[in-house]
Residue frames as qw, qx, qy, qz and C-alpha x, y, z in Angstrom:
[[0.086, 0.511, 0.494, 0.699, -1.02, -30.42, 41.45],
 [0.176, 0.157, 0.411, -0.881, -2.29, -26.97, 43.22],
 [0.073, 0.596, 0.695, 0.395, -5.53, -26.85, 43.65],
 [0.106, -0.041, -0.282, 0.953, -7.52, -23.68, 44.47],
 [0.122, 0.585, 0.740, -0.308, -11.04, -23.34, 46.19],
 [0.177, 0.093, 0.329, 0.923, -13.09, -21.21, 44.04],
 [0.165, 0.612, 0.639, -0.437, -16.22, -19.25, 44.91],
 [0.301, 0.223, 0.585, 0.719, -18.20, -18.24, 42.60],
 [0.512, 0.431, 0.201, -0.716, -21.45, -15.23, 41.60],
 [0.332, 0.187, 0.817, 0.432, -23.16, -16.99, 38.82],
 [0.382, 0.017, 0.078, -0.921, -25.69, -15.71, 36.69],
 [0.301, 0.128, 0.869, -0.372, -29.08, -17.48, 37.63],
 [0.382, 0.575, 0.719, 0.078, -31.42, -15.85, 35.41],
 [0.233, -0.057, 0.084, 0.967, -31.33, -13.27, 32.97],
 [0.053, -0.531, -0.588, 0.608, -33.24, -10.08, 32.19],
 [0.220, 0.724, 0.438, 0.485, -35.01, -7.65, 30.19],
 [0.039, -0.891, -0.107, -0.439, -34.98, -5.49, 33.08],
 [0.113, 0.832, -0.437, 0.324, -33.43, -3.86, 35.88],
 [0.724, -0.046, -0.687, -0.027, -31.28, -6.54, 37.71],
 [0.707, -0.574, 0.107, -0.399, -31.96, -7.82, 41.23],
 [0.006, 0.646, -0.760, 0.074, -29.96, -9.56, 43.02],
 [0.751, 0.019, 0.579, -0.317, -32.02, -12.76, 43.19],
 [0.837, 0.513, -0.161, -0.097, -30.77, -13.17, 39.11],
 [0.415, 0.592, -0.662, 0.199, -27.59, -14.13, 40.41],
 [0.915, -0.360, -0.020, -0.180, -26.53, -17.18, 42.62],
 [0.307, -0.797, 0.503, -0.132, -23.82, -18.21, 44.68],
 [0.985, 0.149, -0.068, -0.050, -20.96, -21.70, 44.04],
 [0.554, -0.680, 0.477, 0.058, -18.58, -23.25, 45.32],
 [0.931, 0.326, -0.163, 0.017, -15.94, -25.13, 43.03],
 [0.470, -0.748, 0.395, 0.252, -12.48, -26.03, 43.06],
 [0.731, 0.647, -0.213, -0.040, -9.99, -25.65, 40.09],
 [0.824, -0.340, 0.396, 0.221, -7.43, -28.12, 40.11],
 [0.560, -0.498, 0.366, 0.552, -4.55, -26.74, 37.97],
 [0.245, 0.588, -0.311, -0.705, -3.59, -24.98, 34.47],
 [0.787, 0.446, 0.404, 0.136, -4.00, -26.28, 31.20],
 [0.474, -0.088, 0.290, 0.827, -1.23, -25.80, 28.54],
 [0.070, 0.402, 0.412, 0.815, -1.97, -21.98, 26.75],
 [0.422, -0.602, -0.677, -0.025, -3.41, -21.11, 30.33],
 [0.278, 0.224, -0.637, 0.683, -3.10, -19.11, 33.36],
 [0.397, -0.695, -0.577, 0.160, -5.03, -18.96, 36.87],
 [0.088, 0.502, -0.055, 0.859, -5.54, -15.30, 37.84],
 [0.311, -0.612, -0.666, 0.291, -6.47, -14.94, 41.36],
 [0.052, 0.734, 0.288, 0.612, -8.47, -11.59, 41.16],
 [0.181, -0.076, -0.315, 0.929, -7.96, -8.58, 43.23],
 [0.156, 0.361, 0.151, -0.907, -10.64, -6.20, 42.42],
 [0.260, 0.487, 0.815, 0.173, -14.18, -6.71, 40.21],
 [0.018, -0.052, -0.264, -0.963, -15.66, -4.72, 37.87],
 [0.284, 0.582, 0.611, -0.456, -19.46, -3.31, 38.65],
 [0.042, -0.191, 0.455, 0.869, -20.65, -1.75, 35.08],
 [0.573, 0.355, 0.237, -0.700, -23.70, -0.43, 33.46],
 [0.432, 0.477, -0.566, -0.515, -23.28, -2.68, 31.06],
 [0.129, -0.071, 0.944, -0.294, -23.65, -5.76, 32.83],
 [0.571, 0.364, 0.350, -0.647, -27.27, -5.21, 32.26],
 [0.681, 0.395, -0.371, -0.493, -27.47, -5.65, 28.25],
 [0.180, 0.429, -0.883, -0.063, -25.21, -8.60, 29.07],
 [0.206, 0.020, 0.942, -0.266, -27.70, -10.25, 30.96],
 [0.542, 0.184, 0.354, -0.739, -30.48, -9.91, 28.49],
 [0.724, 0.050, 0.687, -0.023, -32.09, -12.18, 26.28],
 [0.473, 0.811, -0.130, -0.319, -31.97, -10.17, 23.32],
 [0.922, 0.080, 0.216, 0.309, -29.66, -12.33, 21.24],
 [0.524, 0.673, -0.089, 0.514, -27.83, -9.19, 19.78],
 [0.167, 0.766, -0.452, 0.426, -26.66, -8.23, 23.19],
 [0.850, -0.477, 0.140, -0.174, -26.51, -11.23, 25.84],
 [0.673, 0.531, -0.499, 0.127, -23.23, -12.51, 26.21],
 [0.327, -0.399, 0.759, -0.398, -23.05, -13.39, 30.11],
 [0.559, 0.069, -0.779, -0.277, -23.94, -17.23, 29.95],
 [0.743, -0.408, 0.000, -0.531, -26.60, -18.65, 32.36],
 [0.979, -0.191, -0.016, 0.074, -25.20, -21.29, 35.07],
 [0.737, 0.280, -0.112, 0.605, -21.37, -19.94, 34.54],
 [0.240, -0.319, -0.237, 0.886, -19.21, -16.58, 36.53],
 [0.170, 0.886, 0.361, -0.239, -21.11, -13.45, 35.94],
 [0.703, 0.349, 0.150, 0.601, -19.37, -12.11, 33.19],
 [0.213, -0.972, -0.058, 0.078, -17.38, -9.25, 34.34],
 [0.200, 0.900, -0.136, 0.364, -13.86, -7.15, 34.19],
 [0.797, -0.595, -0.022, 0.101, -11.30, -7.70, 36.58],
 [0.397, 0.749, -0.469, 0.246, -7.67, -7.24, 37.68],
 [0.847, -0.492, 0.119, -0.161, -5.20, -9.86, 39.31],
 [0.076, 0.700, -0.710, -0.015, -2.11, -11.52, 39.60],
 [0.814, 0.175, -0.492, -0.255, -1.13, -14.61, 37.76],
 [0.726, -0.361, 0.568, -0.143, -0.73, -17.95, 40.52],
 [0.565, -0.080, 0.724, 0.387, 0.30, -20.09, 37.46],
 [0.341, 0.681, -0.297, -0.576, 1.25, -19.83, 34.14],
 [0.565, -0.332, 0.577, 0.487, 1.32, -22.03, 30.92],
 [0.529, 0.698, 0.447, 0.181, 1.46, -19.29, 28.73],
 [0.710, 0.105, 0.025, 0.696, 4.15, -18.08, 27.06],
 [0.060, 0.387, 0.022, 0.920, 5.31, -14.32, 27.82],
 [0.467, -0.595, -0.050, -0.652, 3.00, -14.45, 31.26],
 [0.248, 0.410, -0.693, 0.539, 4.80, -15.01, 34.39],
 [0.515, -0.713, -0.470, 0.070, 3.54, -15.93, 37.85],
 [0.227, -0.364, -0.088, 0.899, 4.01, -12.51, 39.86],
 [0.083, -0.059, 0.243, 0.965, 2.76, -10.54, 37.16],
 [0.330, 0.479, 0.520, -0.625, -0.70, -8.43, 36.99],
 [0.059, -0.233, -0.679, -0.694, -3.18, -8.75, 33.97],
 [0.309, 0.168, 0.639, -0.683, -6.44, -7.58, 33.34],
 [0.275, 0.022, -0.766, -0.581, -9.21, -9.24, 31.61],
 [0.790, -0.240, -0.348, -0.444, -12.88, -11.11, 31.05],
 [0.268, 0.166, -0.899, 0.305, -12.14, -13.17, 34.40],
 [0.486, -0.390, -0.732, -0.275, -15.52, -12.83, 35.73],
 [0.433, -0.517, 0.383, -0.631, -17.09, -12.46, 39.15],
 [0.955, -0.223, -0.196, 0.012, -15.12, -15.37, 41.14],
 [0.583, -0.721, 0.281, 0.250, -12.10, -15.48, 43.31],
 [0.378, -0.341, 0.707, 0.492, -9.64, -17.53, 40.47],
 [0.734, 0.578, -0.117, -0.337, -10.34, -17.21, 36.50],
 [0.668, -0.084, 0.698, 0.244, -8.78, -20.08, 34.37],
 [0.328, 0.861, 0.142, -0.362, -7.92, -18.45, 31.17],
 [0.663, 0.169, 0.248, 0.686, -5.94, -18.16, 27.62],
 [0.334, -0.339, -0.209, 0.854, -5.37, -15.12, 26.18],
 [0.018, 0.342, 0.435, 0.833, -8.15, -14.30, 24.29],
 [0.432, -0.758, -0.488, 0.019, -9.74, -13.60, 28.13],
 [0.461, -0.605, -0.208, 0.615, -7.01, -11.28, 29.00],
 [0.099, 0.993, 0.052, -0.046, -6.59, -7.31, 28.13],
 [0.790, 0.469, -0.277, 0.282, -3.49, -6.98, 29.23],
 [0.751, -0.165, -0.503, 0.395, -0.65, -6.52, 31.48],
 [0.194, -0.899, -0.284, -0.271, -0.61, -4.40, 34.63],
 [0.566, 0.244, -0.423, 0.664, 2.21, -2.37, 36.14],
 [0.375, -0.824, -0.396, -0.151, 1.88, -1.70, 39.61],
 [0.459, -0.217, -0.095, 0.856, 4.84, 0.71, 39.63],
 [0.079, 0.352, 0.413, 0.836, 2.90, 2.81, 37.20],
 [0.374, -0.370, -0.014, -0.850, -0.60, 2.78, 39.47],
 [0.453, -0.209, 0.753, -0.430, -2.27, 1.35, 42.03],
 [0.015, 0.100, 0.904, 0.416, -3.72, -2.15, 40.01],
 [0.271, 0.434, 0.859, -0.034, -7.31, -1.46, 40.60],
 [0.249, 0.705, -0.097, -0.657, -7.24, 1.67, 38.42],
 [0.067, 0.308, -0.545, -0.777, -7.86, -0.87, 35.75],
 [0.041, -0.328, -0.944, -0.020, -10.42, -1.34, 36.29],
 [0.012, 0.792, 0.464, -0.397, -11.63, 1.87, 36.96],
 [0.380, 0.850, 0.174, -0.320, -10.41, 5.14, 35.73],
 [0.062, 0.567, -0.739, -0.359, -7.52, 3.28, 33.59],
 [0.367, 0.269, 0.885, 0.093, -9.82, 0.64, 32.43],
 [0.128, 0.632, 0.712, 0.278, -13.42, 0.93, 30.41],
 [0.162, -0.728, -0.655, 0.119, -14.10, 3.95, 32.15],
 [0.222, -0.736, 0.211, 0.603, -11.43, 6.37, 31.81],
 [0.532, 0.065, 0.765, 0.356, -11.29, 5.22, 27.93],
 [0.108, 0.611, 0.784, 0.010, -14.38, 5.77, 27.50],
 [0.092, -0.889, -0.235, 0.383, -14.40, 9.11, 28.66],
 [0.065, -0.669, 0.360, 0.648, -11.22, 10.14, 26.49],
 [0.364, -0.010, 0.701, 0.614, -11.91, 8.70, 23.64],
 [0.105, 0.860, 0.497, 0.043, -15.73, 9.90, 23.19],
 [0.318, -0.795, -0.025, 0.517, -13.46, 13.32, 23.92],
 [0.256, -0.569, 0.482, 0.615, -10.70, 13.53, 21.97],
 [0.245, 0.034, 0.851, 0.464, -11.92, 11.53, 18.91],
 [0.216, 0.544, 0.712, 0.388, -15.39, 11.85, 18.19],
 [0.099, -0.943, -0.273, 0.162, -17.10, 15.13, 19.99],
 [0.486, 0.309, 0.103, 0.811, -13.53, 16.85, 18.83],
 [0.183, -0.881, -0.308, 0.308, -14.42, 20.02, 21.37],
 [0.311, 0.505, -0.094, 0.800, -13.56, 23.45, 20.63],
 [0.017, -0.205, -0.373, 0.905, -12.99, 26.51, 23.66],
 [0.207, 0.065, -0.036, -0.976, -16.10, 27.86, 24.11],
 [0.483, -0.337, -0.767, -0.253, -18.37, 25.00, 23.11],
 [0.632, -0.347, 0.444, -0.533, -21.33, 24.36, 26.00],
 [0.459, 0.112, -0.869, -0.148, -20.83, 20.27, 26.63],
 [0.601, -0.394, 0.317, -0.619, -23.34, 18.59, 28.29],
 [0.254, 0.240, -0.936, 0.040, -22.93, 15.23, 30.21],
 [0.714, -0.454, -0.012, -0.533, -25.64, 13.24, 31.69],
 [0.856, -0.488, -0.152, 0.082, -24.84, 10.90, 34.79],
 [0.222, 0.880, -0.195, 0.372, -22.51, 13.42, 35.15],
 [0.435, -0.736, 0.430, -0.292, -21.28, 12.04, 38.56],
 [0.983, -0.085, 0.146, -0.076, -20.52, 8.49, 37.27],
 [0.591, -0.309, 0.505, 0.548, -17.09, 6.68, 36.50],
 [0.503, 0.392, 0.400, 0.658, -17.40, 7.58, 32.83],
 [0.126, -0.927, -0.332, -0.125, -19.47, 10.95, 33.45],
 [0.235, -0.969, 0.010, 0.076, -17.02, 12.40, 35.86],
 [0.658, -0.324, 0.370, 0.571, -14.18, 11.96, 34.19],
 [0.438, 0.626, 0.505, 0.401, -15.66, 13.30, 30.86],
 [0.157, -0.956, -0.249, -0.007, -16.89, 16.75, 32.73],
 [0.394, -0.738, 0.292, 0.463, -13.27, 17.67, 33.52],
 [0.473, 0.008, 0.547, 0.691, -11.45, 16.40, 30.21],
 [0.431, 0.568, 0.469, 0.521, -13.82, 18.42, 28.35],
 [0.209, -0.965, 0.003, 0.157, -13.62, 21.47, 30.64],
 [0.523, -0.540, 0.337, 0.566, -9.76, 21.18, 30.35],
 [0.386, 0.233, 0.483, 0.751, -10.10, 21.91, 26.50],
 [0.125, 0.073, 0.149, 0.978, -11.80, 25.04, 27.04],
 [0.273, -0.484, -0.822, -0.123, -15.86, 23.75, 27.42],
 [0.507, -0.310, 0.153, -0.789, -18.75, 25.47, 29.10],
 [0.504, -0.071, -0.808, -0.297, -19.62, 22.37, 30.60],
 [0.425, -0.349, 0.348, -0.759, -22.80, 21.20, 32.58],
 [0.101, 0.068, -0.981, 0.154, -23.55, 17.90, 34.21],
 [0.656, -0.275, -0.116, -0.693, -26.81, 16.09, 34.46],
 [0.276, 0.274, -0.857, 0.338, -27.48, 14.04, 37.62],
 [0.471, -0.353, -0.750, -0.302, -29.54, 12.18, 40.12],
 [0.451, -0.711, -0.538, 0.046, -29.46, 13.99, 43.12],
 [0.143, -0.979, 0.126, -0.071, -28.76, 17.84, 45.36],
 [0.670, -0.483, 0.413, 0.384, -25.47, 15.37, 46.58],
 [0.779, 0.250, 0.389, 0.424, -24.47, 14.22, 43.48],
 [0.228, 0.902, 0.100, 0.353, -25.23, 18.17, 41.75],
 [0.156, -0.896, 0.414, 0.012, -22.58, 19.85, 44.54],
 [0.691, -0.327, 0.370, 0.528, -19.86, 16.73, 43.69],
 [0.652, 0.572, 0.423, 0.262, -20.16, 17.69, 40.28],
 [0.061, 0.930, 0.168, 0.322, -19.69, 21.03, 41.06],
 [0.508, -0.829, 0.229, 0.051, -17.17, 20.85, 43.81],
 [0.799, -0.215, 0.519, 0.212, -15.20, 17.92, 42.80],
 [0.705, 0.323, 0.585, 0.237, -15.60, 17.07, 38.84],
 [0.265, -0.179, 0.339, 0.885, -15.11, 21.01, 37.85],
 [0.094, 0.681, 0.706, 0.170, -18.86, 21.39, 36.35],
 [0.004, -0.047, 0.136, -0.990, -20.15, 24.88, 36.02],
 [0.578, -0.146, 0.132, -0.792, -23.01, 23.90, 36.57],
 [0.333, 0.061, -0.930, -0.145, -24.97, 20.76, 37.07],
 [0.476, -0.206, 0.009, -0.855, -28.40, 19.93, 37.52],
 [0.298, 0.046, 0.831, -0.468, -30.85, 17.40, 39.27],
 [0.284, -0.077, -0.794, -0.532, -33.09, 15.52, 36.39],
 [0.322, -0.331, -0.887, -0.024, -35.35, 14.57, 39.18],
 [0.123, -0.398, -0.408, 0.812, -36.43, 17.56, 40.30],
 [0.288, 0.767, 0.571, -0.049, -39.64, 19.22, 39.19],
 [0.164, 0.964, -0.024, -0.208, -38.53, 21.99, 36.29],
 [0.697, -0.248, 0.381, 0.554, -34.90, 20.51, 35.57],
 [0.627, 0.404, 0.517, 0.421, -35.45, 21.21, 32.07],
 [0.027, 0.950, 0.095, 0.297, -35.93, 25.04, 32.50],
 [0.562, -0.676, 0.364, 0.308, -33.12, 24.84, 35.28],
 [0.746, -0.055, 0.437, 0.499, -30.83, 23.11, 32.38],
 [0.508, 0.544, 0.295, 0.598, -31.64, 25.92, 29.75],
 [0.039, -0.963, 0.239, -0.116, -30.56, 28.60, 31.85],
 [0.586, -0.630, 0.439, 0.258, -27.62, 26.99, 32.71],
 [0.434, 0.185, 0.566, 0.676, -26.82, 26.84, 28.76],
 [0.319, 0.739, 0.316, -0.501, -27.97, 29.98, 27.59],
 [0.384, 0.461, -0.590, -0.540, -26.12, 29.61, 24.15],
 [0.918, 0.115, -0.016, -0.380, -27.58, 25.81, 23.95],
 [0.680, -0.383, 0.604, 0.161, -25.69, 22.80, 23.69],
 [0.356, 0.695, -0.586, -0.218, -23.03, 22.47, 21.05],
 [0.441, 0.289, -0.849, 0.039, -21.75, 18.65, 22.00],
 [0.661, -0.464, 0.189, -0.559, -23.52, 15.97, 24.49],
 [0.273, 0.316, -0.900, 0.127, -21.94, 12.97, 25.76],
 [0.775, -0.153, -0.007, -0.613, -25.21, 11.02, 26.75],
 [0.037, 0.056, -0.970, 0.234, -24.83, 7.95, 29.20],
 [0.571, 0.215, 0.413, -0.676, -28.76, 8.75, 29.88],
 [0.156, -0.180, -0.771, -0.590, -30.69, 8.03, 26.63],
 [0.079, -0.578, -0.804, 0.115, -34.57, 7.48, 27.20],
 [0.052, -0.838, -0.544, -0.004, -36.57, 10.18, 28.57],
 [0.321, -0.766, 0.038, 0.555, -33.71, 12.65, 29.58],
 [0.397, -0.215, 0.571, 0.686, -32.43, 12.65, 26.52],
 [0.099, 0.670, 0.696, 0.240, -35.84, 12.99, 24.89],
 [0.233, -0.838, -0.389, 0.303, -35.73, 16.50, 26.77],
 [0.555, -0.640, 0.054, 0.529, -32.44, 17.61, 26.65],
 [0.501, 0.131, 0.589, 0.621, -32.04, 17.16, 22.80],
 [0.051, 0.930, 0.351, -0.095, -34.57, 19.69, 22.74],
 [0.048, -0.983, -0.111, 0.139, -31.79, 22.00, 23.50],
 [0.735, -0.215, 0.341, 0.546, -29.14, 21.50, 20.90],
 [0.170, 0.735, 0.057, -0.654, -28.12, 23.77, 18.70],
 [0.774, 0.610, -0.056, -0.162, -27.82, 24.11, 15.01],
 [0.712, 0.457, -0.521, 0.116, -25.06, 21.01, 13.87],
 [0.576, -0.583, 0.525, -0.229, -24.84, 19.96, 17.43],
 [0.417, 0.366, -0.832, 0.019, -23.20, 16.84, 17.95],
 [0.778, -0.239, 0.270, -0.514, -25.02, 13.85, 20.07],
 [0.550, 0.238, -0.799, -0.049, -22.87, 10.50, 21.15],
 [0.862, -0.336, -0.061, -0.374, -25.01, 8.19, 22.61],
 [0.084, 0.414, -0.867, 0.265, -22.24, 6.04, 25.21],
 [0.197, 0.083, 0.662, -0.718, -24.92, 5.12, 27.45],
 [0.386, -0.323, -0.461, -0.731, -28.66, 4.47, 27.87],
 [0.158, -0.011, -0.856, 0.491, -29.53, 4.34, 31.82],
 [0.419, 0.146, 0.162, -0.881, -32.54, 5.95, 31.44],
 [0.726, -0.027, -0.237, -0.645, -34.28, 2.88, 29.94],
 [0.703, -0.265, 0.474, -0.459, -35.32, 0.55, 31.82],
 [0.699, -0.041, 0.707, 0.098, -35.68, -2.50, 29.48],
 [0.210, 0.257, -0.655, -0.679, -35.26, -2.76, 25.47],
 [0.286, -0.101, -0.787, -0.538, -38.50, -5.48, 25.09],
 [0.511, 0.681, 0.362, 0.379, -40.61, -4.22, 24.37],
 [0.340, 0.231, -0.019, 0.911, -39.00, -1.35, 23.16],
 [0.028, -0.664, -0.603, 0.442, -40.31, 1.51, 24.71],
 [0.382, 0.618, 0.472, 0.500, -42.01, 4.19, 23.15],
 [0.255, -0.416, 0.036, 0.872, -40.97, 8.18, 23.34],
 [0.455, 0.795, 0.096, -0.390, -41.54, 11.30, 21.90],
 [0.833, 0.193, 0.281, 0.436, -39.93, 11.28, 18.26],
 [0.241, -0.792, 0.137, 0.545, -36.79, 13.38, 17.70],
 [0.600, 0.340, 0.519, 0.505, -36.52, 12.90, 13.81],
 [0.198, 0.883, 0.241, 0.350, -37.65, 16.76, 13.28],
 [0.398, -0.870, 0.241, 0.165, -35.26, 18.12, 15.83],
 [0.668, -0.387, 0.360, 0.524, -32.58, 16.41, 14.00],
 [0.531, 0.619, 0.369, 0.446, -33.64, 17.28, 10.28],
 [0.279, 0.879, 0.157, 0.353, -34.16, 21.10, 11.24],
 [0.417, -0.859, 0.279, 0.101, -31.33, 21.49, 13.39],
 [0.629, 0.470, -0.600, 0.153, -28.39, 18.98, 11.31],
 [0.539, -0.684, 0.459, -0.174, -27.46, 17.14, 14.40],
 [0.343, 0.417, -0.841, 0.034, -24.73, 14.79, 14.09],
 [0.642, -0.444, 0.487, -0.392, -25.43, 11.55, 16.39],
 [0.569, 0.511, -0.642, 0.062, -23.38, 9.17, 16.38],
 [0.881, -0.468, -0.071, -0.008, -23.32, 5.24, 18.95],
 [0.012, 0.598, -0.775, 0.205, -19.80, 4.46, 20.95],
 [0.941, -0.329, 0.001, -0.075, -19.08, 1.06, 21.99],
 [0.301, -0.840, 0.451, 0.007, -15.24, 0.58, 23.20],
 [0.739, -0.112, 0.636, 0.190, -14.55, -2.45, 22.33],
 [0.629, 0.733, 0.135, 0.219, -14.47, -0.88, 18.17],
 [0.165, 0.960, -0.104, 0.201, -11.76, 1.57, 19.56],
 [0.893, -0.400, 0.002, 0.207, -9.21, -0.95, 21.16],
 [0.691, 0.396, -0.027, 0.604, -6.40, 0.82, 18.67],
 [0.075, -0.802, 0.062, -0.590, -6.75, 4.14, 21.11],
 [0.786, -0.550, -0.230, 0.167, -6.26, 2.34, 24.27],
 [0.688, -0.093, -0.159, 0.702, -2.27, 2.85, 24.83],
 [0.165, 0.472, 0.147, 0.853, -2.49, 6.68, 23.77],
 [0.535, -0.705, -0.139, -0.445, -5.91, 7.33, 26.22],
 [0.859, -0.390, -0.166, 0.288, -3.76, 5.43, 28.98],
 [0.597, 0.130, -0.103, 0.785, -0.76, 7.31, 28.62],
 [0.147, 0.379, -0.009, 0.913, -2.25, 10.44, 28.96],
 [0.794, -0.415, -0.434, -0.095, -4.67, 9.31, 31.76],
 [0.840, -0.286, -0.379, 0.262, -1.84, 8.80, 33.06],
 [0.300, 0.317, -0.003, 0.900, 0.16, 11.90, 32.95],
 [0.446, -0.602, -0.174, -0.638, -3.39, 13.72, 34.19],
 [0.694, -0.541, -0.456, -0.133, -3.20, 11.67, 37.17],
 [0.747, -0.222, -0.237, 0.580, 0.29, 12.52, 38.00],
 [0.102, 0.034, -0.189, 0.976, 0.26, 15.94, 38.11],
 [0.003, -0.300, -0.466, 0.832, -3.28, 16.25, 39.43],
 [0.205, 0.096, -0.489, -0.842, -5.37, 16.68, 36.77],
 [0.378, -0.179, -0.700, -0.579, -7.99, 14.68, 37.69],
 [0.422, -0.143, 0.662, -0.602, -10.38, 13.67, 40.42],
 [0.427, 0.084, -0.844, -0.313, -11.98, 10.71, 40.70],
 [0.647, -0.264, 0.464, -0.543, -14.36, 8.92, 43.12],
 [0.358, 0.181, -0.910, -0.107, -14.24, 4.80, 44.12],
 [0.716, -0.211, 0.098, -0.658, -17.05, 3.14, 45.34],
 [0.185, 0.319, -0.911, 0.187, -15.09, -0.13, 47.09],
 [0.796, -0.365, -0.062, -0.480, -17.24, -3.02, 48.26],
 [0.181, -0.512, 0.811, -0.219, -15.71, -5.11, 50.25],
 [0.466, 0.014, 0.884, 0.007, -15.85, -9.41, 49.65],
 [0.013, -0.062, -0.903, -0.425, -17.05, -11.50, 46.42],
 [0.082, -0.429, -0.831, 0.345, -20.88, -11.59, 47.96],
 [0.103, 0.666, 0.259, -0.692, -21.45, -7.83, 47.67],
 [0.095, 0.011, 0.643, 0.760, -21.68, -8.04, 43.74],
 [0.123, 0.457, 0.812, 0.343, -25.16, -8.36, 42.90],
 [0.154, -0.844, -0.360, 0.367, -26.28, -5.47, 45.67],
 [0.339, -0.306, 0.344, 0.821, -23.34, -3.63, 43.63],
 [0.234, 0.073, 0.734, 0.633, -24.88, -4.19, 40.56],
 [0.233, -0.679, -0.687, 0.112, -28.55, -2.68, 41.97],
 [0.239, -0.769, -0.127, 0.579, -27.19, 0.19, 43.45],
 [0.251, -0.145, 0.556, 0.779, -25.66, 0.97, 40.25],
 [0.035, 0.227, 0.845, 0.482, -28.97, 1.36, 38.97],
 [0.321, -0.758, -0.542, 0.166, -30.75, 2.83, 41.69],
 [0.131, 0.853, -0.031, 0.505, -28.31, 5.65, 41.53],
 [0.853, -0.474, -0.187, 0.114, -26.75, 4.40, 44.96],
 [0.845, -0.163, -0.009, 0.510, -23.62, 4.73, 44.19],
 [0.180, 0.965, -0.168, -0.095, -21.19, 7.36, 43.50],
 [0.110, 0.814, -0.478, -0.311, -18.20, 6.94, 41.15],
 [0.543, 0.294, -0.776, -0.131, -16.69, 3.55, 40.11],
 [0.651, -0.449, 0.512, -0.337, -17.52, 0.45, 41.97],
 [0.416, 0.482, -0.767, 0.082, -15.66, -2.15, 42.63],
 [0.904, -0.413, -0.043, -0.104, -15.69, -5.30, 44.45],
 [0.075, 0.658, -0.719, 0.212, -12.24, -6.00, 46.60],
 [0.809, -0.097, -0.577, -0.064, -11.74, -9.38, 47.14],
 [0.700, -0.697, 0.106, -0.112, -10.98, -10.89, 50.37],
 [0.817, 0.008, 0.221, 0.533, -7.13, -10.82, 51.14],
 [0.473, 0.546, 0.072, 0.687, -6.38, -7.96, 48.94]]
């Protein structure tokens, strides 16, 4: 019987707020072979995600990483044994496998299967996974842009963010990008296609952001929430549209924090606003992929990867991600790959 040494990130303790790497702890196991309706996936590449956060809180409506067990996380690997039908050894999948070298899984952990003729495999994790989804479906489905609109995106430089900023420019968009620093404001602008894109943390943003919409904002794809969003909504226009993806801007959900209220901005303006969560939209996947994919091959897109290198560098991952550290997807590469 193979066995196979298995290091683990656990999570140690969870949060309300932002996480540290001291909520997460380190374990050594070894998994000694498949079970029938199984396979062992020895992981390539981890997912880092803003979402990781809700997972680790106690709030019962959104905890779902499990204390003492992998850090629940995204991945993409290639199966070392199989006994489950229709999933080969050789062949890449990607699914709930956690943050640990080997996941030990049926299939109601795996996504699905990954062709690495089609792309390199850890683009599903990135801008073929959650994140490139994310971005076309909030597009194409709900905000439904027209030429000419002004869209605005906040974390404008992140894996969902900068992938948004271009898909809605390519349909015709005025679009401007809100972000966390002067670096971040010239990729936007060099890289991501922005016409404009501003620095939230800079004294006056808000007057910077409404010249850089001088017809207001017609559609907002809002990873922020909290305080920026408190601002920004300010400057929507009459039947704007407002889908909340996101909410990096708050810190912790308990207690809830309190804000100005935007109930009169929505009455006398009609704003639409309207939550996303991906996992409701699983029937759009193939379609967003396909054409994802098509964008990538002829160029159409730009992306940025933010690659840590070994199992270890999660939690600091998961920080920086929060701190604003990073820039574009990150990822953890295992050791080996």
């Amino acid at each position: 019987m193979a066995q196979y040494p298995n290091k683990q990130i656990i999570l140690a303790a969870r949060t309300d707020g932002l996480p540290r790497a001291d909520h997460f702890a380190t374990r050594s196991a070894v998994l000694k072979g498949c079970d029938s309706g199984m396979v062992i996936v020895r992981n390539h590449y981890l997912s880092v995600d803003p979402a990781q956060k809700g997972w680790m809180s106690t709030a019962v409506n959104y905890a779902s990483a499990t204390v003492g067990e992998p850090m629940k996380a995204l991945a993409v690997g290639e199966i070392v044994e199989s006994r489950l039908e229709d999933f080969r050894v050789g062949e890449f999948v990607t699914g709930w496998f956690g943050w640990q070298d080997y996941a030990h899984v049926g299939l109601d952990s795996i996504q699905r299967k990954v062709d690495p003729m089609l792309a390199p495999i850890r683009y599903a994790v990135s801008i073929l996974g959650l994140n490139g989804l994310t971005a076309w479906i909030v597009i194409q489905d709900l905000l439904q842009l027209q030429p000419g609109q002004t869209c605005l995106v906040s974390t404008a430089a992140g894996a969902v963010g900068s992938i948004a900023g271009q898909l809605a420019r390519q349909r015709g968009c005025h679009v401007i990008g809100l972000t966390g620093s002067d670096e971040k404001v010239a990729i936007c602008e060099r890289e991501f296609g922005y016409h404009a894109a501003i620095n939230y943390k800079e004294e006056g943003w808000l007057q910077a952001l409404q010249r850089a919409c001088p017809q207001g904002v017609d559609r907002y794809f809002d990873m922020a929430g909290g305080w920026i969003s408190d601002a920004a909504i300010q400057l929507m226009n009459q039947q704007g549209f407002h889908v909340q993806v996101g909410t990096a801007a708050v810190a912790a959900w308990d207690p809830v924090p309190s804000g100005p209220r935007r109930e009169r901005i929505i009455l006398v303006k009609e704003l639409t606003q309207k939550g996303f969560v991906i996992f409701n939209h699983v029937s759009r996947f193939d379609e967003a992929i396909r054409e994802l994919v098509q964008l990538l091959d002829s160029e159409g897109l730009c992306f940025r990867e933010d690659i840590r290198d070994g199992l270890g560098a999660g939690p600091q991952a998961l920080v920086d991600l929060y701190s604003g550290a990073n820039t574009g997807k990150t990822l953890i590469r295992l050791a080996g790959e």
